[in-house]
C-alpha positions as CSV (number, residue, x, y, z in Angstrom):
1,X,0.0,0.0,0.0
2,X,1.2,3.4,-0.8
3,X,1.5,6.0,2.0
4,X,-0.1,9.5,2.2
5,X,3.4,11.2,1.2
6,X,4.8,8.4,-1.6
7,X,0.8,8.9,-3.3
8,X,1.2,12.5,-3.4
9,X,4.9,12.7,-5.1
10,X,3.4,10.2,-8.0
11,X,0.4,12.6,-8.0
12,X,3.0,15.2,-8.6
13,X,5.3,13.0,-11.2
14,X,1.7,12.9,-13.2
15,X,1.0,16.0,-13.2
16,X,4.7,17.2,-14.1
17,X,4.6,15.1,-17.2
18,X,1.1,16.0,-18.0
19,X,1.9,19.5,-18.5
20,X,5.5,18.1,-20.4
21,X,3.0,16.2,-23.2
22,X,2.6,18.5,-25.5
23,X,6.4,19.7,-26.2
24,X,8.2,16.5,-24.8
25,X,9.4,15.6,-28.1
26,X,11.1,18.8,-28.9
27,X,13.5,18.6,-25.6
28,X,13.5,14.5,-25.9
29,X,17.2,13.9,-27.6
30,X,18.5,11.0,-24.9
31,X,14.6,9.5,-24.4
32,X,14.7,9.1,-28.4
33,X,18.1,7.0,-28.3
34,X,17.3,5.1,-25.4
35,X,13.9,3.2,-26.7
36,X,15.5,2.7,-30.0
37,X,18.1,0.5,-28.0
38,X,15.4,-0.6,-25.9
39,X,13.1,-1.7,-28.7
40,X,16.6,-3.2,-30.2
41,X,17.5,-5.4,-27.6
42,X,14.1,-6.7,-27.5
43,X,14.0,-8.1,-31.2
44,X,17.5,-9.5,-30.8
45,X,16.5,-11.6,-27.5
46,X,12.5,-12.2,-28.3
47,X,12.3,-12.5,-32.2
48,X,9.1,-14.8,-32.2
49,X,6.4,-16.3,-30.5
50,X,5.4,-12.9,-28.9
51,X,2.3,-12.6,-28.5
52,X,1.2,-9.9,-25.6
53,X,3.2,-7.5,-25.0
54,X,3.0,-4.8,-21.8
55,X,4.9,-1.1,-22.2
56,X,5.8,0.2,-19.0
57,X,5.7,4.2,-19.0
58,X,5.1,4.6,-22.5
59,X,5.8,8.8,-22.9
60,X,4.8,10.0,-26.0
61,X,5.1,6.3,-27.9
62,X,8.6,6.8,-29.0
63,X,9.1,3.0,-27.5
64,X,5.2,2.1,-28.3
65,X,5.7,2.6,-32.1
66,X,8.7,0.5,-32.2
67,X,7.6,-2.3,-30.9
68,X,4.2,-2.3,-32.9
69,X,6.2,-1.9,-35.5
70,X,8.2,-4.9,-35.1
71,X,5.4,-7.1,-33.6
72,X,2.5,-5.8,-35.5
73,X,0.5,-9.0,-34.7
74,X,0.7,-8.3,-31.1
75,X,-1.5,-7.4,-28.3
76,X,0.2,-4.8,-26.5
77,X,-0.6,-3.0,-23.3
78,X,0.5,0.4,-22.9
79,X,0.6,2.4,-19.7
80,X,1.9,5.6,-18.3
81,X,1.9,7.4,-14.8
82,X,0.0,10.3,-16.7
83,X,-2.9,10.3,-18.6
84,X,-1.5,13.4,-20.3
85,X,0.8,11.5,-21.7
86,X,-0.8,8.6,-22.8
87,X,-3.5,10.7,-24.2
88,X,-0.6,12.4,-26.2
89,X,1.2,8.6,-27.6
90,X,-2.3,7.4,-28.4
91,X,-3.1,10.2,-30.9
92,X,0.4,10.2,-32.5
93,X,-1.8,7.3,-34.5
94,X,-0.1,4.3,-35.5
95,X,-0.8,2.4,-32.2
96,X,-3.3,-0.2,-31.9
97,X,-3.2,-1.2,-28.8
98,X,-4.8,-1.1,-25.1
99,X,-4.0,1.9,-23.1
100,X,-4.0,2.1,-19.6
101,X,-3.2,4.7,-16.9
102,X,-1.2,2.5,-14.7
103,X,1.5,2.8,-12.1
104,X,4.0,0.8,-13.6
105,X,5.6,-0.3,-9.7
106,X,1.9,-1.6,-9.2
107,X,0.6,-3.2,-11.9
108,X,-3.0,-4.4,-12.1
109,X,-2.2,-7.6,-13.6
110,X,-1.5,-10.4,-11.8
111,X,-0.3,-13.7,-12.9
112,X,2.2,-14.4,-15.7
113,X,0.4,-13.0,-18.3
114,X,2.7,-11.4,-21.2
115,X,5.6,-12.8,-23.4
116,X,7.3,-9.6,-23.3
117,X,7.7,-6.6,-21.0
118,X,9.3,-3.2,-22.3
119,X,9.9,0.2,-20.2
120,X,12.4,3.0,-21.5
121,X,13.5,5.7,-19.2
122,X,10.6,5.0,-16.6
123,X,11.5,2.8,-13.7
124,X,13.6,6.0,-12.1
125,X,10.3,7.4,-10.9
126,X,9.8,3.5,-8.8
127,X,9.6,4.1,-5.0
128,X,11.5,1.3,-4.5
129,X,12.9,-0.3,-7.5
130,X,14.4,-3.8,-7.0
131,X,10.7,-4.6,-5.5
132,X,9.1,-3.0,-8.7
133,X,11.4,-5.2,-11.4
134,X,10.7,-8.8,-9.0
135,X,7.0,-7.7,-9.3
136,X,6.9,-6.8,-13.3
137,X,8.9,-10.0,-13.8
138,X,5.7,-12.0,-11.9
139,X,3.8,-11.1,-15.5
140,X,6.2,-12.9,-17.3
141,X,4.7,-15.9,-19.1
142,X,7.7,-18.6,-19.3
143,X,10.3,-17.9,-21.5
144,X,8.9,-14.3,-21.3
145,X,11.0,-11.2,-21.2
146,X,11.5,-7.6,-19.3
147,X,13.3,-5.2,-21.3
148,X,14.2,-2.0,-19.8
149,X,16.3,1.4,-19.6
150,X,16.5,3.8,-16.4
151,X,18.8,6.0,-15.5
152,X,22.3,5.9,-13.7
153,X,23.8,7.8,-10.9
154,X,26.3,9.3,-13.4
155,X,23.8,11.1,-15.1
156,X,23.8,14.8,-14.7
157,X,27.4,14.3,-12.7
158,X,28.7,18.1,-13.9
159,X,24.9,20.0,-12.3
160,X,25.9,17.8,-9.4
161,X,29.1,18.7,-9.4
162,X,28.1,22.7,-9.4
163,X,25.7,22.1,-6.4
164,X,28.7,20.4,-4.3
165,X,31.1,23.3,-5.2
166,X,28.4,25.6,-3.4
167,X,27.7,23.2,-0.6
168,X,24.2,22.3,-1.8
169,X,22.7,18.7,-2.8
170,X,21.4,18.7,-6.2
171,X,17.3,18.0,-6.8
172,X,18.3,15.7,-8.9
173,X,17.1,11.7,-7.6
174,X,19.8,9.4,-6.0
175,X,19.7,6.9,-9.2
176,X,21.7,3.8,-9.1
177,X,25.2,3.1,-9.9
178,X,25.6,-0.1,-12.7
179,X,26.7,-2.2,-9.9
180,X,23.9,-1.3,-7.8
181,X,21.2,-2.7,-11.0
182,X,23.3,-5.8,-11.6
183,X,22.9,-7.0,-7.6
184,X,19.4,-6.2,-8.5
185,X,19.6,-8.4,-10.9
186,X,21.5,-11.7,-9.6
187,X,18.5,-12.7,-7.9
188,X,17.0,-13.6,-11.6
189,X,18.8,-16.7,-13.4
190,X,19.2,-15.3,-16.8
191,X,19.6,-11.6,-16.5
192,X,21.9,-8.8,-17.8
193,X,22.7,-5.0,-17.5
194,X,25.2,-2.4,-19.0
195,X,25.4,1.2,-19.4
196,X,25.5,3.9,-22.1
197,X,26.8,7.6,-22.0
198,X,24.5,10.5,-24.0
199,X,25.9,13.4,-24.2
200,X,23.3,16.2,-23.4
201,X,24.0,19.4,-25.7
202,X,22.5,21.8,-23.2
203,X,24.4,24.8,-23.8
204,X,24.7,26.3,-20.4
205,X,22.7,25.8,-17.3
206,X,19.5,28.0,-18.4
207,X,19.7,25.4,-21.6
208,X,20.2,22.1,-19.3
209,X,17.0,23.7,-16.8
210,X,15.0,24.2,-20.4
211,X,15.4,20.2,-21.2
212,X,14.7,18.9,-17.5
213,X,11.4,21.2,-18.0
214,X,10.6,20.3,-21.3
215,X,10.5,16.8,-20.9
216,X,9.0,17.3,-17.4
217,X,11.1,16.3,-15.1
218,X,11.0,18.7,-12.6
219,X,10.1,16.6,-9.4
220,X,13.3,16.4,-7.2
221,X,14.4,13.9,-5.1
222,X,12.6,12.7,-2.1
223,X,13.2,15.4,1.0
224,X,14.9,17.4,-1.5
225,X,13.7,21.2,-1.8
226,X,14.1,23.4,-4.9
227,X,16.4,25.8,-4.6
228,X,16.3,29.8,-3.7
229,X,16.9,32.0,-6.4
230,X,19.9,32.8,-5.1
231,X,21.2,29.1,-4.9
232,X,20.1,28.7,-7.8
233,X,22.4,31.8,-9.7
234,X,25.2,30.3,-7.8
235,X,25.0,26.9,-8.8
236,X,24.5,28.2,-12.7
237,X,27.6,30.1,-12.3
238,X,29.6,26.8,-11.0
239,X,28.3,25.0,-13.9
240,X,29.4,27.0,-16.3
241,X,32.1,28.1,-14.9
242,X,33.2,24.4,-16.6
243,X,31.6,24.3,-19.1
244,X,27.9,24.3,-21.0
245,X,27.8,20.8,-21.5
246,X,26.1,17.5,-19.7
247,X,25.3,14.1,-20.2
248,X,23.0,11.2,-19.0
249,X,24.0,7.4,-17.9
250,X,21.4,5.4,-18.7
251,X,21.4,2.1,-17.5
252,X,20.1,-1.1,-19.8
253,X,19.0,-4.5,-18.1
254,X,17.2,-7.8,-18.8
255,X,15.2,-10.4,-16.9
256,X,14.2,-13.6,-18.7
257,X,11.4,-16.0,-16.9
């Protein structure tokens, strides 16, 4: 059951990427890349027999359309956090499929149930989320697969970097290290994870603040609080003061049934 507190910070992650629908794509560079290499890994370990699929935090469909479009005879299942923004990646068109607003880290299904289970760039927003991959993995018919991307703790390191220079603790969530995903991991027999560097062409902090709002992110941390105005000059000073430039770590893993 999810407390008073954990209900109202996924009422918030909603809400943030509601208002993010409608101009995600335009600030969504790294997202892009990251459910193309999703959607990739998927075909190379599951390239028949699937049948049902489940999409776990579907954004505007960049991951959606891609897996249609390699499993067009599919049932798929697509769910996001936000109704925004599922509203938003079913009338990109091209999508036939069930959509569901759904917390992914509590998933109405119950039973193993799908063949294959995709998420790109979602499971950071989990409360807790070694307990959210064991329970997604439950939905796993036999021989089933979960196929995912989330980010990794070296992911923003420079903005991070700037808050530490002025003694301040970025907003930004604690995400886990590689290591961290693959003990995750070892509990499943036939599981993998690596990592990949994107750069993040920001140009400057006002440019890197533009991207986190434009693709919605703008919930920070739990029992982090945004910064004064004047923290927040400071910090943008630090950052550029080594240059304009960022860059995500996203983390990749699998878990076979």
């Amino acid at each position: 059951m999810i407390d008073g507190s954990r209900q109202w910070r996924k009422q918030r992650i909603s809400d943030a990427f509601g208002a993010a629908a409608a101009h995600y794509d335009d600030h969504a560079g790294p997202q892009r890349l990251a459910a193309a290499l999703v959607a990739d890994i998927a075909q190379r370990q599951k390239p028949d027999g699937v049948t049902r699929i489940l999409e776990i935090g579907c954004g505007t469909g960049f991951l959606t359309r891609d897996i249609q479009a390699r499993w067009p005879g599919a049932e798929m299942v697509v769910t996001d956090l936000s109704p925004g923004m599922l509203e938003q990646a079913a009338s990109a068109g091209h999508v036939a499929g069930r959509f569901l607003t759904m917390d992914g880290e509590a998933p109405i299904f119950d039973g193993p149930w799908f063949d294959l289970i995709v998420s790109s760039l979602a499971f950071q927003w989990f409360d807790d989320l070694a307990s959210g991959i064991a329970r997604l993995a439950e939905l796993l018919r036999p021989g089933g697969s979960l196929i995912f991307s989330t980010m990794g703790q070296g992911s923003f390191a420079r903005w991070r970097t700037a808050h530490a220079r002025c003694g301040l603790v970025a907003g930004v969530p604690d995400y886990p290290t590689l290591d961290d995903l693959r003990a995750m991991l070892a509990r499943f027999g036939d599981a993998f994870a690596f990592d990949e560097e994107y750069a993040l062409d920001c140009g400057g902090a006002r440019g890197l603040i533009a991207h986190l709002r434009g693709i919605g992110a703008v919930v920070p941390g739990e029992g982090r609080a945004p910064l004064s105005p004047g923290d927040l000059r400071r910090v943008m000073a630090a950052f550029e003061a080594e240059g304009s430039n960022d860059s995500y770590q996203i983390l990749f893993g699998r878990v076979t049934r």
